[in-house]
C-alpha positions as CSV (number, residue, x, y, z in Angstrom):
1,X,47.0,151.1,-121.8
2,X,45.1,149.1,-119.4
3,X,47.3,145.8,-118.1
4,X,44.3,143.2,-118.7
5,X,46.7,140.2,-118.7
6,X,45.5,139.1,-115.4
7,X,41.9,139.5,-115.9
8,X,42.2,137.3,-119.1
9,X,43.9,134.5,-116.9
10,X,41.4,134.7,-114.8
11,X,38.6,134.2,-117.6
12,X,40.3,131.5,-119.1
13,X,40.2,129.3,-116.2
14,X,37.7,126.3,-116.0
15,X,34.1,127.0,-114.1
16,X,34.4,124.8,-111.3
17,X,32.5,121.0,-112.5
18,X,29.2,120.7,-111.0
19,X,27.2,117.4,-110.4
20,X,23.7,116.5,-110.2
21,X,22.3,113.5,-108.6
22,X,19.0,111.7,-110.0
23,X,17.2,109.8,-107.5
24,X,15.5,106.8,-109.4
25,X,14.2,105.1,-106.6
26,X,11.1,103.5,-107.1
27,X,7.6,104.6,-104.8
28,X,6.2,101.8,-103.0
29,X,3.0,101.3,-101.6
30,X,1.3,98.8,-98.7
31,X,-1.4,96.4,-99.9
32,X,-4.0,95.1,-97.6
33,X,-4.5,91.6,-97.7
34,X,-8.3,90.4,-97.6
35,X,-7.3,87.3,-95.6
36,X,-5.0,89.2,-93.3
37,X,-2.4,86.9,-93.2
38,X,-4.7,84.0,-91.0
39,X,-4.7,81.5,-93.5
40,X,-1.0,81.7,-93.9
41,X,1.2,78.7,-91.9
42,X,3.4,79.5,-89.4
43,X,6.6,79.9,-90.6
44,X,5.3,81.6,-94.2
45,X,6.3,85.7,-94.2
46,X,2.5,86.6,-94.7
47,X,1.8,84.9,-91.3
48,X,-0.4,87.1,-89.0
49,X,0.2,90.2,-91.8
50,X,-2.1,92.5,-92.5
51,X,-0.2,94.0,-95.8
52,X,2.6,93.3,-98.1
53,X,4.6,96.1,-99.4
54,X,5.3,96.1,-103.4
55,X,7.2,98.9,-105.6
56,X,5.0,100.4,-108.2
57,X,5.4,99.1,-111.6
58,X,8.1,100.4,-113.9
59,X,9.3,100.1,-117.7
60,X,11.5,96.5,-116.9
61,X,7.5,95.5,-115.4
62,X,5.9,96.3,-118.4
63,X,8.8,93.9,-120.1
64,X,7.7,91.3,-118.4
65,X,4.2,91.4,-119.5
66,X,4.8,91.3,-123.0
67,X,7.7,88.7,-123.2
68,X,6.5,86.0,-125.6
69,X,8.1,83.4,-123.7
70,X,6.2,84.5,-120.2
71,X,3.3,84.8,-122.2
72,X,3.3,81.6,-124.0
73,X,3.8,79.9,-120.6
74,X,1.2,81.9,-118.9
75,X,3.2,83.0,-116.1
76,X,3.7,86.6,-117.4
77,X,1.2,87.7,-114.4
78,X,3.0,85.3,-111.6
79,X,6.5,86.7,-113.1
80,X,5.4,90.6,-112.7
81,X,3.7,89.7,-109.0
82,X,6.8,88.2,-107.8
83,X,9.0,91.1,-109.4
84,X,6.8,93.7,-107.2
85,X,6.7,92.2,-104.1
86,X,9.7,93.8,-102.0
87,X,10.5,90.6,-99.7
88,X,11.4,88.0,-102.1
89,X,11.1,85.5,-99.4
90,X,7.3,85.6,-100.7
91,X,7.0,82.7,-103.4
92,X,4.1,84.6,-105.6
93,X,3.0,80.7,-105.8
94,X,1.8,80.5,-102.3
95,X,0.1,83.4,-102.2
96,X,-3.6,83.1,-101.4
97,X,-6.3,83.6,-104.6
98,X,-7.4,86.5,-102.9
99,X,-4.2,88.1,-101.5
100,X,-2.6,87.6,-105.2
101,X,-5.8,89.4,-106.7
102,X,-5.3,92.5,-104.6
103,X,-2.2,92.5,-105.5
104,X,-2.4,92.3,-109.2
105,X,-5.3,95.4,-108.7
106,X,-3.0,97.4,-107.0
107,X,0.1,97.0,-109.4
108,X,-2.8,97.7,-112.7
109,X,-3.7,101.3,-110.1
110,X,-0.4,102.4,-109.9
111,X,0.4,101.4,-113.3
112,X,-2.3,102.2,-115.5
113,X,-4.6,103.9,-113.6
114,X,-8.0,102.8,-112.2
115,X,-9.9,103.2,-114.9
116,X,-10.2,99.9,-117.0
117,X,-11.8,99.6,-120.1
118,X,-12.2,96.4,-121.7
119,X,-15.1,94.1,-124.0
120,X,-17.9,92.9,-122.2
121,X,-20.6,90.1,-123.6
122,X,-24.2,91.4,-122.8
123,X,-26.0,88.3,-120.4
124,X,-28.6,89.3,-121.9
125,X,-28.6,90.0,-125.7
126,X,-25.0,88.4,-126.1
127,X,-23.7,91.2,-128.0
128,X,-20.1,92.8,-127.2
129,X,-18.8,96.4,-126.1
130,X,-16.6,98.3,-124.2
131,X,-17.6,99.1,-120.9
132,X,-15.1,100.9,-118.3
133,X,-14.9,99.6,-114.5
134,X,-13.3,101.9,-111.6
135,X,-10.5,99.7,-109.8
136,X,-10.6,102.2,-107.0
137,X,-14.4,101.7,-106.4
138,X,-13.8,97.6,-105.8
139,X,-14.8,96.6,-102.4
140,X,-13.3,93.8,-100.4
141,X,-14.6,90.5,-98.8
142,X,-13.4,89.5,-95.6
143,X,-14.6,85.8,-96.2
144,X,-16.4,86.5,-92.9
145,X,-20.3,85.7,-94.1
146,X,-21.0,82.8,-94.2
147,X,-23.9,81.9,-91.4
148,X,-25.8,80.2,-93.4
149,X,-23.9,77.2,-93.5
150,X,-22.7,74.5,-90.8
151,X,-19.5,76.1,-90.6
152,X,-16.3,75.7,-87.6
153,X,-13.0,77.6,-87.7
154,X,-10.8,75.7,-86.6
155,X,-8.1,78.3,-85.6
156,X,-5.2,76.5,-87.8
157,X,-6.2,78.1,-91.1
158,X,-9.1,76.0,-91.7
159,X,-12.5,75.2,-91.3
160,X,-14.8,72.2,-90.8
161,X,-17.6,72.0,-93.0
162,X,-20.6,70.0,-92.0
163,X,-22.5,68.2,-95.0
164,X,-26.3,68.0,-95.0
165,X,-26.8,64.5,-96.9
166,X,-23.9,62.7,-95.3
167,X,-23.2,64.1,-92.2
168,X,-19.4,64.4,-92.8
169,X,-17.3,66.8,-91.1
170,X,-14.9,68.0,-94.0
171,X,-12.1,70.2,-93.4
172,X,-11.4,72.3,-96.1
173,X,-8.2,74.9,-96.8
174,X,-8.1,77.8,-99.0
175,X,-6.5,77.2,-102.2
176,X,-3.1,79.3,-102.9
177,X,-2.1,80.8,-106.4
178,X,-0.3,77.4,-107.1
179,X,-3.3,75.1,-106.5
180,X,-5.5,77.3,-109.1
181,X,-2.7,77.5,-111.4
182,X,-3.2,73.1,-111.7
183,X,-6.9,73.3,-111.7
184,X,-6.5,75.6,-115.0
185,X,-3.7,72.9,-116.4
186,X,-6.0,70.2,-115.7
187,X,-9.2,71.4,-117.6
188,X,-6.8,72.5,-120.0
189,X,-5.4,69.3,-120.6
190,X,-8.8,67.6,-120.2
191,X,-10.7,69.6,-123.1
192,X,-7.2,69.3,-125.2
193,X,-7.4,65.6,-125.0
194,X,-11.4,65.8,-125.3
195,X,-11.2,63.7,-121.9
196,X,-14.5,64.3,-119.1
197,X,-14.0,67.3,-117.4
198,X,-13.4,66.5,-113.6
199,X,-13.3,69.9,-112.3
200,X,-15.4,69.6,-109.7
201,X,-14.0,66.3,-108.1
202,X,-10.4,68.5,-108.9
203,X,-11.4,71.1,-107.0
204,X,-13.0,69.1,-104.1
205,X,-9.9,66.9,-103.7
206,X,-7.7,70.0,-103.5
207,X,-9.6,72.3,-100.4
208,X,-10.0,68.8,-98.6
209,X,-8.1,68.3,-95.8
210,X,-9.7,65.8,-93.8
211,X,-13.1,64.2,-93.2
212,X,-14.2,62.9,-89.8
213,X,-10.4,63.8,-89.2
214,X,-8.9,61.1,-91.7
215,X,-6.2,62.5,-94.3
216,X,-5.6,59.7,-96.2
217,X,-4.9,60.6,-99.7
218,X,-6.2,57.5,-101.1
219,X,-9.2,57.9,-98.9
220,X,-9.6,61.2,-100.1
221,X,-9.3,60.8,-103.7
222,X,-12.5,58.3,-103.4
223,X,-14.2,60.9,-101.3
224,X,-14.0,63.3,-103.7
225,X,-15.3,61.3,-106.6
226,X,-18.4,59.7,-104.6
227,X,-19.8,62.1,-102.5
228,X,-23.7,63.0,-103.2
229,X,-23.5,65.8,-105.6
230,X,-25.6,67.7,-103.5
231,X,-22.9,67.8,-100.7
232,X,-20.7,68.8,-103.5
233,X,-22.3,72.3,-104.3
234,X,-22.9,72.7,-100.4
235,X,-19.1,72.4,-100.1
236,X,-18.8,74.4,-102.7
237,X,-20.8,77.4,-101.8
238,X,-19.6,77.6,-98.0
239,X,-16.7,77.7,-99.8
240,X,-16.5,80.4,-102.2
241,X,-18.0,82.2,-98.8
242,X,-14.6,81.3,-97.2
243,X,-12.4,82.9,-99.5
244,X,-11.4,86.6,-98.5
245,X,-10.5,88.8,-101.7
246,X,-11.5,91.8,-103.8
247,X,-15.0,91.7,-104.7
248,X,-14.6,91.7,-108.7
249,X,-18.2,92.7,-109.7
250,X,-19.4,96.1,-110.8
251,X,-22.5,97.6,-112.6
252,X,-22.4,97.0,-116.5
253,X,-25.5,98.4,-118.8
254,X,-25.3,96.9,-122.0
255,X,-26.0,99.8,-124.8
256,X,-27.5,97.6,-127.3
257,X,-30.5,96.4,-125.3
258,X,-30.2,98.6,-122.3
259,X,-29.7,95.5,-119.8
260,X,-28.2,96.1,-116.4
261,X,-26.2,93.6,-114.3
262,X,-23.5,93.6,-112.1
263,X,-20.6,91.5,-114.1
264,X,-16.9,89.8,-113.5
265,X,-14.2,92.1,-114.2
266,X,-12.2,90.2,-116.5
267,X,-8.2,89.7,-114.9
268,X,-5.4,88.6,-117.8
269,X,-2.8,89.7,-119.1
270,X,-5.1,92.6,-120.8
271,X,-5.9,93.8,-117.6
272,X,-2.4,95.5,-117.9
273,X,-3.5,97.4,-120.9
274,X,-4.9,100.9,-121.6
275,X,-4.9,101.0,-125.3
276,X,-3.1,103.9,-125.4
């Protein structure tokens, strides 16, 4: 008879343990910044920067937006933006309007996807329906075109705009996510308390920095509330020409009435969803 002791000892013995490593690091990706980091004070980590690098969004992200108490508070958005950005010496509140939107586009991309569909009101017939928007396709504004107005950088982040009634030279800054975030509390709390909107004058008195090179707030404040209305919507409109960021218009044809417009891509918190 065959001696198989030893081949049955050597059956019995444990296979040698083998181990598997899972790499669950997340991609990232670089975001250009419309304003290229020039509006940015020395000092700040977007000075003189060209991108910001964020991670793409994962399960914990999509946590965020959808926590009732971020939601309730509206700082869901802010919350996710700050959670992306890999340096977290960037405070997602002192991010430029612009800078902030490209971000917020590029986290929905790698996300979701660029295709966004969501409810659009017809300018023309009023009606509502879905109409779907390509993220990928948006084009960006350098906040480079504006020659139509009196306009002076002054190489310190802002620029000196001249008005046409008054003659003032008013320096203006671009507002950051935190200034925008008070001008929506402030109509907010306006309409709430059925008080007179002051938008305008709110807005003014915020991109001011100067006029004929005096920063007093208290002169400010009064500047703001009586300047000629028509320097008011010059400011304005050299303004809006200022401010580098994604161009959020595209093509919309309504299918009710067959009306065709370029319209504003709606950003909130649905602008995370796919409904799927």
């Amino acid at each position: 008879m065959r001696d198989n002791s030893k081949r049955v000892g050597a059956a019995a013995q444990p296979a040698p343990e083998q181990t598997q490593t899972l790499d669950f690091s997340t991609p990232t990706e670089l975001v250009d910044l419309p304003s290229k980091g020039r509006f940015y004070p020395e000092g700040h980590p977007l000075h003189g920067q060209e991108t910001v690098e964020i991670k793409f969004m994962t399960a914990k992200d999509e946590d965020i937006l959808t926590s009732p108490s971020l939601l309730k508070k509206g700082i869901a958005i802010d919350r996710l933006i700050q959670n992306v950005i890999l340096n977290k010496d960037i405070n997602v509140s002192t991010l430029l309007s612009g800078d902030k939107s490209a971000i917020m586009i590029a986290s929905r991309i790698n996300g979701f996807g660029a295709e966004y569909k969501t409810k659009v009101v017809c300018p023309s017939c009023e009606e509502q329906s879905e109409a779907t928007f390509d993220l990928d396709a948006l084009e960006t504004y350098d906040g480079n075109d504006y020659s139509e107005y009196d306009v002076t950088e002054t190489g310190r982040g802002t620029y000196i705009i001249k008005t046409p009634r008054t003659g003032f030279d008013v320096e203006v800054r671009l507002l950051t996510s935190k200034d925008e975030a008070a001008l929506v509390a402030r109509a907010k709390k306006a309409a709430d308390s059925n008080a007179t909107n002051t938008g305008y004058a709110d807005q003014l008195r915020m991109i001011t920095v100067s006029v004929n090179g005096v920063n007093r707030q208290d002169i400010l404040k009064e500047f703001s509330e009586k300047l000629p209305a028509i320097d008011g919507r010059y400011i304005r409109s050299a303004y809006a020409k200022l401010n580098p960021g994604p161009k959020m218009e595209q093509e919309f044809q309504c299918p009710s009435c067959g009306f065709e417009k370029e319209v504003d891509i709606p950003m909130t918190v649905n602008f995370f969803w796919t409904n799927q």
